[in-house]
mmCIF file of the N, C-alpha and C atoms, coordinates in Angstrom:
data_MODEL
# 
_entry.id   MODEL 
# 
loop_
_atom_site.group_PDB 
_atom_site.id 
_atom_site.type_symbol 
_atom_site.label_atom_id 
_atom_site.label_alt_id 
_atom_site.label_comp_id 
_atom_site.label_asym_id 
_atom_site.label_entity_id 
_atom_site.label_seq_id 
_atom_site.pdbx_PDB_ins_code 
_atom_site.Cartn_x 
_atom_site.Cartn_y 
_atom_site.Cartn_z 
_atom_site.occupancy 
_atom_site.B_iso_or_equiv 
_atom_site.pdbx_formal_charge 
_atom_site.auth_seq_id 
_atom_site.auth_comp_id 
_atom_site.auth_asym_id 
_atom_site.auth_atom_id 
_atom_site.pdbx_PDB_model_num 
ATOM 1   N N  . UNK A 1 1  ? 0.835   -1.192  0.000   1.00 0.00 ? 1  UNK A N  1 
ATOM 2   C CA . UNK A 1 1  ? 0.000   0.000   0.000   1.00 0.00 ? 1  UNK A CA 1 
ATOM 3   C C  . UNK A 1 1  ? 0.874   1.248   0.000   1.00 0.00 ? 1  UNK A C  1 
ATOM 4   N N  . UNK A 1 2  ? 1.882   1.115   0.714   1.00 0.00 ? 2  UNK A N  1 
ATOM 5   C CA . UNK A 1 2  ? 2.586   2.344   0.851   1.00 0.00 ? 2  UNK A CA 1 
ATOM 6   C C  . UNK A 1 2  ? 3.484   2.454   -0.578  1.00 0.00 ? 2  UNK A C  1 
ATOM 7   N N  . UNK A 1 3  ? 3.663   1.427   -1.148  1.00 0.00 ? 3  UNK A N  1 
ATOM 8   C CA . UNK A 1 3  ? 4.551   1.899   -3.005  1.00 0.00 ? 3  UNK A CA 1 
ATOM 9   C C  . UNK A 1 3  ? 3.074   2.341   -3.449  1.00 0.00 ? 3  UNK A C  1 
ATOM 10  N N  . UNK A 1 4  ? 2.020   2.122   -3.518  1.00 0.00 ? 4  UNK A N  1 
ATOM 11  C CA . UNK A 1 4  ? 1.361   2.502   -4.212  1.00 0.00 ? 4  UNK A CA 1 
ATOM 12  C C  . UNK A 1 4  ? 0.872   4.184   -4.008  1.00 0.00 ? 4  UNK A C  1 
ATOM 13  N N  . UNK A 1 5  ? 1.055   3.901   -2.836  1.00 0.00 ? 5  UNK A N  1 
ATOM 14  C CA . UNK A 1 5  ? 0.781   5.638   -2.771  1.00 0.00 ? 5  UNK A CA 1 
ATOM 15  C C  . UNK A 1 5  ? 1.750   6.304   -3.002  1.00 0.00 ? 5  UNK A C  1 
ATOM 16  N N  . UNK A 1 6  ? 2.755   6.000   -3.064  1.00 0.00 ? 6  UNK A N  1 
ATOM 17  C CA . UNK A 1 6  ? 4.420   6.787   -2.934  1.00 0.00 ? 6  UNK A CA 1 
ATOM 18  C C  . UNK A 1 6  ? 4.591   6.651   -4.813  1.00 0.00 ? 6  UNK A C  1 
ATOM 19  N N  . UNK A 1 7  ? 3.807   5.955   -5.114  1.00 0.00 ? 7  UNK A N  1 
ATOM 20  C CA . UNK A 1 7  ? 3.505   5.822   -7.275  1.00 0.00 ? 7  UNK A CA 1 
ATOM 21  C C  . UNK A 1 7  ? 3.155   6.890   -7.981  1.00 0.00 ? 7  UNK A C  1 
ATOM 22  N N  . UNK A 1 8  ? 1.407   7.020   -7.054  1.00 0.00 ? 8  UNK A N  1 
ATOM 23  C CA . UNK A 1 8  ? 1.013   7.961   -7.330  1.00 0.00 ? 8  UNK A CA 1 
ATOM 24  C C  . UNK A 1 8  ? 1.412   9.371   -7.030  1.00 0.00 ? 8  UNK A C  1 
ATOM 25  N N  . UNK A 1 9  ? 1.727   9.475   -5.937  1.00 0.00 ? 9  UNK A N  1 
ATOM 26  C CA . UNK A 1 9  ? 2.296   10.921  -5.305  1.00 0.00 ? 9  UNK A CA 1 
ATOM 27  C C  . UNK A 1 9  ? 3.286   11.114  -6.219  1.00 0.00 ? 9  UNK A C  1 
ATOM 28  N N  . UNK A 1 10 ? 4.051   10.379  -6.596  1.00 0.00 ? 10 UNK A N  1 
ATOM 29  C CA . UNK A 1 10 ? 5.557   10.647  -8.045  1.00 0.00 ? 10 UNK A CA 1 
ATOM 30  C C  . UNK A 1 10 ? 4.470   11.256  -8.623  1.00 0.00 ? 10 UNK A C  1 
ATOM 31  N N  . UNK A 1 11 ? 3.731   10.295  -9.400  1.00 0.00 ? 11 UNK A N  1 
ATOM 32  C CA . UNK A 1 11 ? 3.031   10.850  -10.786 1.00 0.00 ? 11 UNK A CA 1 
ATOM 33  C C  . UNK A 1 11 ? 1.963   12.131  -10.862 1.00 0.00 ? 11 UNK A C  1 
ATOM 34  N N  . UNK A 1 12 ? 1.520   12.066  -9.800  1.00 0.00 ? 12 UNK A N  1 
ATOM 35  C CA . UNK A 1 12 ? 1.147   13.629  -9.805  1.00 0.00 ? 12 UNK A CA 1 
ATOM 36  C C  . UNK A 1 12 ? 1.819   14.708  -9.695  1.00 0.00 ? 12 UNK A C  1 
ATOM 37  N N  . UNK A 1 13 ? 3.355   14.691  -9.347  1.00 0.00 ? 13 UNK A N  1 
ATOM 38  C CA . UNK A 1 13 ? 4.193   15.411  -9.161  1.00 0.00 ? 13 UNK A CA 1 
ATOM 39  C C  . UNK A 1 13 ? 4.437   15.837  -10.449 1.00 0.00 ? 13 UNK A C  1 
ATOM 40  N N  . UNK A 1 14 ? 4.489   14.809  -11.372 1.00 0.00 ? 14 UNK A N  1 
ATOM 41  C CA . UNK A 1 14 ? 5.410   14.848  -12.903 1.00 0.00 ? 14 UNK A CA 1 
ATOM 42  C C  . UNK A 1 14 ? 3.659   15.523  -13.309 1.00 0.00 ? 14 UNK A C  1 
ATOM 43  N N  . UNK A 1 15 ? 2.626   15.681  -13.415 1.00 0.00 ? 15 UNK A N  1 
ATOM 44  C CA . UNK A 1 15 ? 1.618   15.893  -14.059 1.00 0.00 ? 15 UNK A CA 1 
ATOM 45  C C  . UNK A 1 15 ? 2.013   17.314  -13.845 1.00 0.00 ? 15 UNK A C  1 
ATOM 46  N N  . UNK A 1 16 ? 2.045   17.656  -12.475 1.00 0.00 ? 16 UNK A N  1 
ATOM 47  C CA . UNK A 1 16 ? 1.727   18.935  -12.050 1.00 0.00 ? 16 UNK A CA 1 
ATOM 48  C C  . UNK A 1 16 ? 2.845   19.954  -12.792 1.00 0.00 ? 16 UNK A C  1 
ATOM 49  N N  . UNK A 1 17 ? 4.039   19.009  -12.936 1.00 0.00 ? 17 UNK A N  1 
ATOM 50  C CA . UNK A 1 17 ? 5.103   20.050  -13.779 1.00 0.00 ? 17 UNK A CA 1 
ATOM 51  C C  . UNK A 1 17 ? 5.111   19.861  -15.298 1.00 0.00 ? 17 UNK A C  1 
ATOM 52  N N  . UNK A 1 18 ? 4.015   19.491  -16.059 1.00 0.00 ? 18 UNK A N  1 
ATOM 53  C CA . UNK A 1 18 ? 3.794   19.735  -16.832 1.00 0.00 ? 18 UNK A CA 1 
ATOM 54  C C  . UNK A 1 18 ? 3.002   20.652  -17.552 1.00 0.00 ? 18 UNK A C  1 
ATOM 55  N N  . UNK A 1 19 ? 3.558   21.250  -18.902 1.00 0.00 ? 19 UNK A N  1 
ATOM 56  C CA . UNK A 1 19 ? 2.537   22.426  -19.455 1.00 0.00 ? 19 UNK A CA 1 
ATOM 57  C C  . UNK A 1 19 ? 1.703   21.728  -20.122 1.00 0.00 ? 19 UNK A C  1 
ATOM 58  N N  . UNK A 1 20 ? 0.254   22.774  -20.935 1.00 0.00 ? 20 UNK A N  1 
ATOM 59  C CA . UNK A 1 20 ? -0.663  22.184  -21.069 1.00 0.00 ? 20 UNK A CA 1 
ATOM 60  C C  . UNK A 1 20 ? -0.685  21.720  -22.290 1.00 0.00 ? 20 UNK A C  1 
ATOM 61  N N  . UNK A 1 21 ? 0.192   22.252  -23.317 1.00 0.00 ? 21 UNK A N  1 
ATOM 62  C CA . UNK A 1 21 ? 0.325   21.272  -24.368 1.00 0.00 ? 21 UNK A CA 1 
ATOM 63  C C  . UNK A 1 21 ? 0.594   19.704  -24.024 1.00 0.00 ? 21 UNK A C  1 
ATOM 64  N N  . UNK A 1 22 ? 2.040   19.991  -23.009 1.00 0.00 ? 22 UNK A N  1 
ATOM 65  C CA . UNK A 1 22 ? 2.253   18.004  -22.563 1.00 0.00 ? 22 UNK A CA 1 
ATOM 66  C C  . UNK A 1 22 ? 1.002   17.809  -22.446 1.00 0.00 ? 22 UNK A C  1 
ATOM 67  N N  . UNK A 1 23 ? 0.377   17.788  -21.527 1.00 0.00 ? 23 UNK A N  1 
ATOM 68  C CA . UNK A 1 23 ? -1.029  16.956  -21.047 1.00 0.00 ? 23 UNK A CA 1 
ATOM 69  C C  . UNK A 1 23 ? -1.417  16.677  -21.923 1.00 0.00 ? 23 UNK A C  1 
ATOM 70  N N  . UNK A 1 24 ? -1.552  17.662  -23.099 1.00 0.00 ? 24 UNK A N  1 
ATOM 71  C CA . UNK A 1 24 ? -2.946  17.415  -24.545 1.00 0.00 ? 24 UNK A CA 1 
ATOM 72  C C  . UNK A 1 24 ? -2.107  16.458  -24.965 1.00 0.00 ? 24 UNK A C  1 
ATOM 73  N N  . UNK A 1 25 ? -0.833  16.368  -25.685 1.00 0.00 ? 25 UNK A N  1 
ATOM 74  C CA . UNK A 1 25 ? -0.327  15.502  -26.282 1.00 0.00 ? 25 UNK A CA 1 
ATOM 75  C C  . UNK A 1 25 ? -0.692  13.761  -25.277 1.00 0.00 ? 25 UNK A C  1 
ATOM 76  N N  . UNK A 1 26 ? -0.489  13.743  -24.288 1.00 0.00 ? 26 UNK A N  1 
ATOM 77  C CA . UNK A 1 26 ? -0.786  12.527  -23.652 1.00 0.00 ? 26 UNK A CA 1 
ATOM 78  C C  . UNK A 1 26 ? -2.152  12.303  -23.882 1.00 0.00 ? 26 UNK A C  1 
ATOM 79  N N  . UNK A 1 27 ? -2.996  12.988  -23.202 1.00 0.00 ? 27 UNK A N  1 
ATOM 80  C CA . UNK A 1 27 ? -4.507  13.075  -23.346 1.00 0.00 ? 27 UNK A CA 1 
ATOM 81  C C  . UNK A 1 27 ? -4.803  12.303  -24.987 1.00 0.00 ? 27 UNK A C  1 
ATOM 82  N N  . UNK A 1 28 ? -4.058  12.704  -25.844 1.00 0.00 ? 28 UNK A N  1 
ATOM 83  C CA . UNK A 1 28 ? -4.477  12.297  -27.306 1.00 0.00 ? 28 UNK A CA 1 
ATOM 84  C C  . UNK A 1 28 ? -3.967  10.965  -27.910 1.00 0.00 ? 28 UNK A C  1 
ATOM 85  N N  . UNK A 1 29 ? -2.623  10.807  -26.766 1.00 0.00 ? 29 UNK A N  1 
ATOM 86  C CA . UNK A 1 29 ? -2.204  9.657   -27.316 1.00 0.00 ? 29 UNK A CA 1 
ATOM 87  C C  . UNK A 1 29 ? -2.935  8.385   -26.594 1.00 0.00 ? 29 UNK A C  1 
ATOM 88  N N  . UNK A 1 30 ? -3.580  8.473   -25.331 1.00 0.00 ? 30 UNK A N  1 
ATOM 89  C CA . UNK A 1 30 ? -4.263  8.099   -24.204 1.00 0.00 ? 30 UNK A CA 1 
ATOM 90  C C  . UNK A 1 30 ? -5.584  7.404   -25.679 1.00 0.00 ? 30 UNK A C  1 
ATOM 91  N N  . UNK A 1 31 ? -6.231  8.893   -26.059 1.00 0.00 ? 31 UNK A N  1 
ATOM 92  C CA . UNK A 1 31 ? -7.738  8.411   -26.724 1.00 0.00 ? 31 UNK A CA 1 
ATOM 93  C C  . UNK A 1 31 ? -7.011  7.394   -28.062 1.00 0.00 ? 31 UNK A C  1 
ATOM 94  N N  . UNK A 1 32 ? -6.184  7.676   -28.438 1.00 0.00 ? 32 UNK A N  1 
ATOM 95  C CA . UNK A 1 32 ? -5.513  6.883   -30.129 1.00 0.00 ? 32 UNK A CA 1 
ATOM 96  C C  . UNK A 1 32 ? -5.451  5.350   -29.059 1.00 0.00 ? 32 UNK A C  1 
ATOM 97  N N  . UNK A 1 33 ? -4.621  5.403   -28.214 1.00 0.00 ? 33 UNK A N  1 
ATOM 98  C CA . UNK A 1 33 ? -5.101  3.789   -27.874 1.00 0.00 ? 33 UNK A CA 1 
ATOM 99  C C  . UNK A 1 33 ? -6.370  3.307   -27.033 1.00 0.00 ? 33 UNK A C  1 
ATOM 100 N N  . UNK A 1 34 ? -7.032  4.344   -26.739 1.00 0.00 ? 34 UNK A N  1 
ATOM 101 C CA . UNK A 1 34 ? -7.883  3.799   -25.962 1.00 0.00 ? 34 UNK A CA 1 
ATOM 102 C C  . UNK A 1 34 ? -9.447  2.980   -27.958 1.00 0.00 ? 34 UNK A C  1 
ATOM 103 N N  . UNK A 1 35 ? -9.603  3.901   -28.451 1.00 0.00 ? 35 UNK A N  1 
ATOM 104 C CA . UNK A 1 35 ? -9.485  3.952   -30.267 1.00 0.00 ? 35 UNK A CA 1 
ATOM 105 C C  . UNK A 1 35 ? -9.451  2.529   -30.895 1.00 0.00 ? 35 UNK A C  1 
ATOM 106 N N  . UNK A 1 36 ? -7.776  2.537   -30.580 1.00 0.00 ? 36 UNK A N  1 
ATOM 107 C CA . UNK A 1 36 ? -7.323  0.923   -31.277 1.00 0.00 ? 36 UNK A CA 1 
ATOM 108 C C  . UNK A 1 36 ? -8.016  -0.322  -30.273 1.00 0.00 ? 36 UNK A C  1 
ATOM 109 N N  . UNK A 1 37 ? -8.228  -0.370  -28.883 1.00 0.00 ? 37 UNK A N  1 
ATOM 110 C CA . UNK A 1 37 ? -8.823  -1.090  -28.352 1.00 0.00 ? 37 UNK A CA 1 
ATOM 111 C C  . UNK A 1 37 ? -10.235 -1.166  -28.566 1.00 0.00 ? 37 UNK A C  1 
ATOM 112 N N  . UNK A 1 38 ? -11.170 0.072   -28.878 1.00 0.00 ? 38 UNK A N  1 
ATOM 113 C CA . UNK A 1 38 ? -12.299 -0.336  -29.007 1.00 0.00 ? 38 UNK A CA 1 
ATOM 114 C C  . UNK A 1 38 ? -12.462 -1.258  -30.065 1.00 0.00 ? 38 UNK A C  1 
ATOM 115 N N  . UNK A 1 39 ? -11.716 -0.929  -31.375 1.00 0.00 ? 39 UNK A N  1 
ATOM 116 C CA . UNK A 1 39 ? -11.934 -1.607  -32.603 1.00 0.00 ? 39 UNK A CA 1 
ATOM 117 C C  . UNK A 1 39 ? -11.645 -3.036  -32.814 1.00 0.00 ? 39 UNK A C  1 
ATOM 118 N N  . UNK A 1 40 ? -10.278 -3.492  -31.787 1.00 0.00 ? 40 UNK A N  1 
ATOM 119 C CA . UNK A 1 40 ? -9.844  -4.473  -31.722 1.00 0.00 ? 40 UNK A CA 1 
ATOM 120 C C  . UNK A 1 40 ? -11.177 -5.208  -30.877 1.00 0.00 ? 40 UNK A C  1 
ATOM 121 N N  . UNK A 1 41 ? -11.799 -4.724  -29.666 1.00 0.00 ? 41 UNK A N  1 
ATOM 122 C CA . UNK A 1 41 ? -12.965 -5.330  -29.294 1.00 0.00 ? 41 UNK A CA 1 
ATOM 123 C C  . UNK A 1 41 ? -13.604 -5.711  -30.339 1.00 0.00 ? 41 UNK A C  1 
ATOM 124 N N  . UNK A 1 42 ? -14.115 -4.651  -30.816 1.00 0.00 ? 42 UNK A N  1 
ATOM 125 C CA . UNK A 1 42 ? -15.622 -5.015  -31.691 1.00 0.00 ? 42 UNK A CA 1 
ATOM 126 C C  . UNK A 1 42 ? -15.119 -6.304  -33.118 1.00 0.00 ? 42 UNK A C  1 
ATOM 127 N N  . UNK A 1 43 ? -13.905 -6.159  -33.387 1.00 0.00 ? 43 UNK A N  1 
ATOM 128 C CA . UNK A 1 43 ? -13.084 -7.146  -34.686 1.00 0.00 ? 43 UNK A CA 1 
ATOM 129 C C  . UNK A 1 43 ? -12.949 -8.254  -34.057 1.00 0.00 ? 43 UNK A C  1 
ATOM 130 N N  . UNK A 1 44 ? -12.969 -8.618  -32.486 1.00 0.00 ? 44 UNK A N  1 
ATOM 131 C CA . UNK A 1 44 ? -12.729 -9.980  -31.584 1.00 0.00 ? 44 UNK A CA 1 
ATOM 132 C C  . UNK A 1 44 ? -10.778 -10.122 -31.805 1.00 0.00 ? 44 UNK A C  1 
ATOM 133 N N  . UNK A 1 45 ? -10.427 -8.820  -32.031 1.00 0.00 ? 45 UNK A N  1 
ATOM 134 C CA . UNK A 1 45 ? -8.809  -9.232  -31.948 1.00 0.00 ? 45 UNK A CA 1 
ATOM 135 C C  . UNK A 1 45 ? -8.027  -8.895  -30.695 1.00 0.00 ? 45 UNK A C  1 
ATOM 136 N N  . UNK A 1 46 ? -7.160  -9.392  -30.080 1.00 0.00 ? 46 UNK A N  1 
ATOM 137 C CA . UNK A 1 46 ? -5.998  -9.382  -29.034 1.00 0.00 ? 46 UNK A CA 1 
ATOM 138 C C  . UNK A 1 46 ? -5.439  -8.598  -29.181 1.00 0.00 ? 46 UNK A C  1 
ATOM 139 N N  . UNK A 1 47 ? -5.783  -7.205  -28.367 1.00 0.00 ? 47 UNK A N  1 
ATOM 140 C CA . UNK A 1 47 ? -5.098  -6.328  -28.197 1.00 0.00 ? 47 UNK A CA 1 
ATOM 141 C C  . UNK A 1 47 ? -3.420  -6.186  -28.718 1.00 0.00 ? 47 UNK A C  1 
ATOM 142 N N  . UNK A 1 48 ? -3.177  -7.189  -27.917 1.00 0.00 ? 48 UNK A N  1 
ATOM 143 C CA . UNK A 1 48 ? -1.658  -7.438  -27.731 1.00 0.00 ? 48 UNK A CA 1 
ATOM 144 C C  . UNK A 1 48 ? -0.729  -7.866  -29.280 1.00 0.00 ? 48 UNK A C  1 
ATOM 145 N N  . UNK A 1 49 ? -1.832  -8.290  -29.944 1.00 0.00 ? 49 UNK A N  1 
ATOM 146 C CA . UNK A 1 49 ? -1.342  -9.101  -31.680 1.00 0.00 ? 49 UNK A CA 1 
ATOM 147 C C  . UNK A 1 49 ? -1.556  -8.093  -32.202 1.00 0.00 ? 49 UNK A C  1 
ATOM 148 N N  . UNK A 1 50 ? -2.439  -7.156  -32.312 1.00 0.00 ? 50 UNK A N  1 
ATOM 149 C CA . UNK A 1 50 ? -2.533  -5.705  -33.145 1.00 0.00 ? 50 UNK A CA 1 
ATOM 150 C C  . UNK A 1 50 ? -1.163  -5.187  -33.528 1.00 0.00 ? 50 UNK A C  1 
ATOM 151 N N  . UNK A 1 51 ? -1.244  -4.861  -34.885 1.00 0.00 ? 51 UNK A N  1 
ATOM 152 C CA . UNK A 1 51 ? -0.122  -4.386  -35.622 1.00 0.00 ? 51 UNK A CA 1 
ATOM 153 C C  . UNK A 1 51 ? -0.019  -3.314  -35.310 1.00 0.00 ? 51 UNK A C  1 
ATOM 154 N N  . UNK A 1 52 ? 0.370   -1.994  -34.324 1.00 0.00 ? 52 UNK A N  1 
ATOM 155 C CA . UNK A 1 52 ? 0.109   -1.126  -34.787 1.00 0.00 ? 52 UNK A CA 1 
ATOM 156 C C  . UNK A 1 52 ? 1.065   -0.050  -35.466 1.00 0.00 ? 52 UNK A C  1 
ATOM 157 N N  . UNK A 1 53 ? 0.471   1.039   -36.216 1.00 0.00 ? 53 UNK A N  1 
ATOM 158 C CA . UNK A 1 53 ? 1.567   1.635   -37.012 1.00 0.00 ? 53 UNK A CA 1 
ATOM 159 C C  . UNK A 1 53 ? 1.819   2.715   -36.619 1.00 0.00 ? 53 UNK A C  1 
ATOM 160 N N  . UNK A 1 54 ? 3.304   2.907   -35.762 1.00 0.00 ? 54 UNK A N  1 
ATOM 161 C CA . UNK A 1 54 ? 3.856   3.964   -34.967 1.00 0.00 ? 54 UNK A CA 1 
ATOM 162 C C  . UNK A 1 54 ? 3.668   4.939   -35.973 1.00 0.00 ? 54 UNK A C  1 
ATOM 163 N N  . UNK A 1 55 ? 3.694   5.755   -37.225 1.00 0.00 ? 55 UNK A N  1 
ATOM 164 C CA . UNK A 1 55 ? 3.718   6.933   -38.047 1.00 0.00 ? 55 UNK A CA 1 
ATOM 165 C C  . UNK A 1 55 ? 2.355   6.761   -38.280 1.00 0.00 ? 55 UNK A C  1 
ATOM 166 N N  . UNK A 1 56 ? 1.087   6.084   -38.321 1.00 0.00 ? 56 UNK A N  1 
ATOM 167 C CA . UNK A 1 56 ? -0.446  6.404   -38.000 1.00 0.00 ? 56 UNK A CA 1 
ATOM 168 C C  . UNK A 1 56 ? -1.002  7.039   -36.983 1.00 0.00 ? 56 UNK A C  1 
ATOM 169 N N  . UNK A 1 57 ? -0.172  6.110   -36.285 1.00 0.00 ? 57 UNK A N  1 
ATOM 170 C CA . UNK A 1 57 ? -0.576  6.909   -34.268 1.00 0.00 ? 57 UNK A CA 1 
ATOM 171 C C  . UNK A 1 57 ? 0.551   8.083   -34.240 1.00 0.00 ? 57 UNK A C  1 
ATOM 172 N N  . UNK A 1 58 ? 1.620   8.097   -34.652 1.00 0.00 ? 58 UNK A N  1 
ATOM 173 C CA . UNK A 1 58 ? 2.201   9.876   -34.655 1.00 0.00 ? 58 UNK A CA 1 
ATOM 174 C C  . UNK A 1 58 ? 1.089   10.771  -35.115 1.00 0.00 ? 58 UNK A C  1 
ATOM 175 N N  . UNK A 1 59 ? 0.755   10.451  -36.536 1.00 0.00 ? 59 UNK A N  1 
ATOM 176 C CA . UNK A 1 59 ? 0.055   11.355  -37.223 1.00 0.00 ? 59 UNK A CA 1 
ATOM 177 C C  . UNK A 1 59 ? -1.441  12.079  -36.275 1.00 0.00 ? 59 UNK A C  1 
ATOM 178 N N  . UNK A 1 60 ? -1.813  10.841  -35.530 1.00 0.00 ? 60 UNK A N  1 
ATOM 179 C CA . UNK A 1 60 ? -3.091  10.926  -35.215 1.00 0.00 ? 60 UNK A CA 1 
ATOM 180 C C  . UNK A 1 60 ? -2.840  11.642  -34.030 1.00 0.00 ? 60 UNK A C  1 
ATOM 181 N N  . UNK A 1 61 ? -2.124  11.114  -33.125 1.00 0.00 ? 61 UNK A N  1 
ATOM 182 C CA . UNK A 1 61 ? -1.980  12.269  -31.346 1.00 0.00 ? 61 UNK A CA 1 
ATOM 183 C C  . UNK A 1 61 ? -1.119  13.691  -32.459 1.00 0.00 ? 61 UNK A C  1 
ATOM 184 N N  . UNK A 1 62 ? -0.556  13.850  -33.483 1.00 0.00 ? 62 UNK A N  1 
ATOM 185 C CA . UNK A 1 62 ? -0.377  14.889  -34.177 1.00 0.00 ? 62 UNK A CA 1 
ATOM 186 C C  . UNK A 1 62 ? -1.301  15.498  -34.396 1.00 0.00 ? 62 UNK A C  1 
ATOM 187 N N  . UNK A 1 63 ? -2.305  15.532  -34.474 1.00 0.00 ? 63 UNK A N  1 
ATOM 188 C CA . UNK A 1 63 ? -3.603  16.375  -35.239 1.00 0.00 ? 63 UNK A CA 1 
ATOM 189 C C  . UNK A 1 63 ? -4.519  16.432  -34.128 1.00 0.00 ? 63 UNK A C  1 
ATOM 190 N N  . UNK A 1 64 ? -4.918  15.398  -33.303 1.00 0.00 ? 64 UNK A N  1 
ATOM 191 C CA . UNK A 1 64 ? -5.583  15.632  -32.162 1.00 0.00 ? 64 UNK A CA 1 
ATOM 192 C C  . UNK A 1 64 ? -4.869  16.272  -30.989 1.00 0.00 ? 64 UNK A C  1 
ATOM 193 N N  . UNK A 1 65 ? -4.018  16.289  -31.087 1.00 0.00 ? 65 UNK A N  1 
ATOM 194 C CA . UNK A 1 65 ? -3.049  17.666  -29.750 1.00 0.00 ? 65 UNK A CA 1 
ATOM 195 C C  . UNK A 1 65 ? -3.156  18.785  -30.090 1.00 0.00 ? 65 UNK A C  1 
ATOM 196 N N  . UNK A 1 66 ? -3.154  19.313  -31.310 1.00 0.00 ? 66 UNK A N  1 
ATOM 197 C CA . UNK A 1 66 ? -3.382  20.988  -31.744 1.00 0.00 ? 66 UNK A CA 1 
ATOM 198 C C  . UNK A 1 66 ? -4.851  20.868  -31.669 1.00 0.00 ? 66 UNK A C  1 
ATOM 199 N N  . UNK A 1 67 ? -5.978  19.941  -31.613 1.00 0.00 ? 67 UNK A N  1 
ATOM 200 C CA . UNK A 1 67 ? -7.392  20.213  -31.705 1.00 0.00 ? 67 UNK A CA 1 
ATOM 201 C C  . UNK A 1 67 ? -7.594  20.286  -30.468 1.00 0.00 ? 67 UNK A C  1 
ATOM 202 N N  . UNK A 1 68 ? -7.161  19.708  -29.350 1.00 0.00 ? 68 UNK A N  1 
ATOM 203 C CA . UNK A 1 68 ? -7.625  19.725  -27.926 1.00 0.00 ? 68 UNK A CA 1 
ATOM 204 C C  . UNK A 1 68 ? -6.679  20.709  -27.202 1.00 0.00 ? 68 UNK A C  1 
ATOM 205 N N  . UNK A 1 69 ? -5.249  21.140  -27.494 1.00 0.00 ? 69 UNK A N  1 
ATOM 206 C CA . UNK A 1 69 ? -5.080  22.135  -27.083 1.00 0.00 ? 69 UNK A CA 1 
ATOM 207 C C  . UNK A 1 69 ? -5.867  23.533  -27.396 1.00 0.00 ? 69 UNK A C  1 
ATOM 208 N N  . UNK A 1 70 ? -6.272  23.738  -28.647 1.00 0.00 ? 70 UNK A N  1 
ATOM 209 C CA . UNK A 1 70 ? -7.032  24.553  -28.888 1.00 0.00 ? 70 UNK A CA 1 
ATOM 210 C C  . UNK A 1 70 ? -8.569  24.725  -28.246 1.00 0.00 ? 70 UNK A C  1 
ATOM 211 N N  . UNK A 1 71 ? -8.977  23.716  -28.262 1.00 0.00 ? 71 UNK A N  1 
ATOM 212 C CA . UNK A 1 71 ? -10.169 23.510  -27.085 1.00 0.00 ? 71 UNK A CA 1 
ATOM 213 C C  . UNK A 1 71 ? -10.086 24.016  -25.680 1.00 0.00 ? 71 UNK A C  1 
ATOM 214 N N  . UNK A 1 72 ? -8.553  23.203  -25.423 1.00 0.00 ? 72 UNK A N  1 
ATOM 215 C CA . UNK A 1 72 ? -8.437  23.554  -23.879 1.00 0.00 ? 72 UNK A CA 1 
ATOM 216 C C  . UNK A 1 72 ? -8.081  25.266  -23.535 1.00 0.00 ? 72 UNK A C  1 
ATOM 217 N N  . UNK A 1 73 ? -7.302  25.850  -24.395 1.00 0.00 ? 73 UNK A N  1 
ATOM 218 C CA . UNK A 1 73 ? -6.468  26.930  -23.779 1.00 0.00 ? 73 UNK A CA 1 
ATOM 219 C C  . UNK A 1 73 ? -7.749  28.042  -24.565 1.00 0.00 ? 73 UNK A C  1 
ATOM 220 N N  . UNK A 1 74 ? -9.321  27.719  -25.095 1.00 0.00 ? 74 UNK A N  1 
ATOM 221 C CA . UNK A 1 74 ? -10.049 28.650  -26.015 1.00 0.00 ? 74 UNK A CA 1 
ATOM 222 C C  . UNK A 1 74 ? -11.344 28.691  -24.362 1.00 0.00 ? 74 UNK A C  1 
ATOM 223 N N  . UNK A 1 75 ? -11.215 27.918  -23.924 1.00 0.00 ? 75 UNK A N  1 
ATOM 224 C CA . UNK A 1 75 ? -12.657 27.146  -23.006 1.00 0.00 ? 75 UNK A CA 1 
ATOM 225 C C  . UNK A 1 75 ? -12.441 28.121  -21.409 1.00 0.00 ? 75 UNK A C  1 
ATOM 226 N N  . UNK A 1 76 ? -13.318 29.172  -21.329 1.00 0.00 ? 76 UNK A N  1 
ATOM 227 C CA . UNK A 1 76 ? -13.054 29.839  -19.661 1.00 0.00 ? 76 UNK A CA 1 
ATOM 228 C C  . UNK A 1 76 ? -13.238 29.077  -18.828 1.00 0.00 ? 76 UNK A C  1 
ATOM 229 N N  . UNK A 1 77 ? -12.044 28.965  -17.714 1.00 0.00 ? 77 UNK A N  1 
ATOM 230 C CA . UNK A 1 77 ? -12.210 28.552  -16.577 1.00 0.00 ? 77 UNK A CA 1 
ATOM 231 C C  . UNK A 1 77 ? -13.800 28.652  -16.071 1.00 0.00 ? 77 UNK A C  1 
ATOM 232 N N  . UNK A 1 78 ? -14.523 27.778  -15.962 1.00 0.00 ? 78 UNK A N  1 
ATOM 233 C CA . UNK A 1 78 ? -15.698 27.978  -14.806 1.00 0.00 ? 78 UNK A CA 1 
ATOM 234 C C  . UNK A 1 78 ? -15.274 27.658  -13.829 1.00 0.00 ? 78 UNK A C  1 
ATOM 235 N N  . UNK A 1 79 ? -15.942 28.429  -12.178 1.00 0.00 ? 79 UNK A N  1 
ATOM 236 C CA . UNK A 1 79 ? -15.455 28.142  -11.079 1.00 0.00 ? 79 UNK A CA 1 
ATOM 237 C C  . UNK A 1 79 ? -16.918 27.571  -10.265 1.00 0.00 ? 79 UNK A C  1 
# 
């Protein structure tokens, strides 16, 4: 219990010193595989056997990081 909290406490550390482009870029690469898993569900394929193509998934957290940074840094804080 105590590595696990001492895991997380790291990783929020590293979140917190990140700018908000990093985040978007993760955030996008996060949805591109979360993406390839749905499809691999619905096709009945093993995650794990999926081919996937590192310059598809560049391209794709490429184009979805300038769309969600733009979202994020356009959107007023509500409090």
């Amino acid at each position: 219990m105590k590595r696990q909290k001492a895991d997380s406490q790291q990783t929020a550390s590293i979140v917190d010193s990140m700018d908000v482009y990093s985040l978007c870029r993760w955030a996008s690469l996060k949805e591109a595989i979360d993406l390839i898993g749905e499809k691999c569900d619905e096709r009945n394929i093993d995650f794990d056997s999926f081919d996937v193509k590192p310059l598809d998934l560049l391209k794709y957290v490429d184009s979805m990081t300038d769309d969600l940074y733009n979202r994020v840094t356009q959107t007023p804080f509500q409090t």
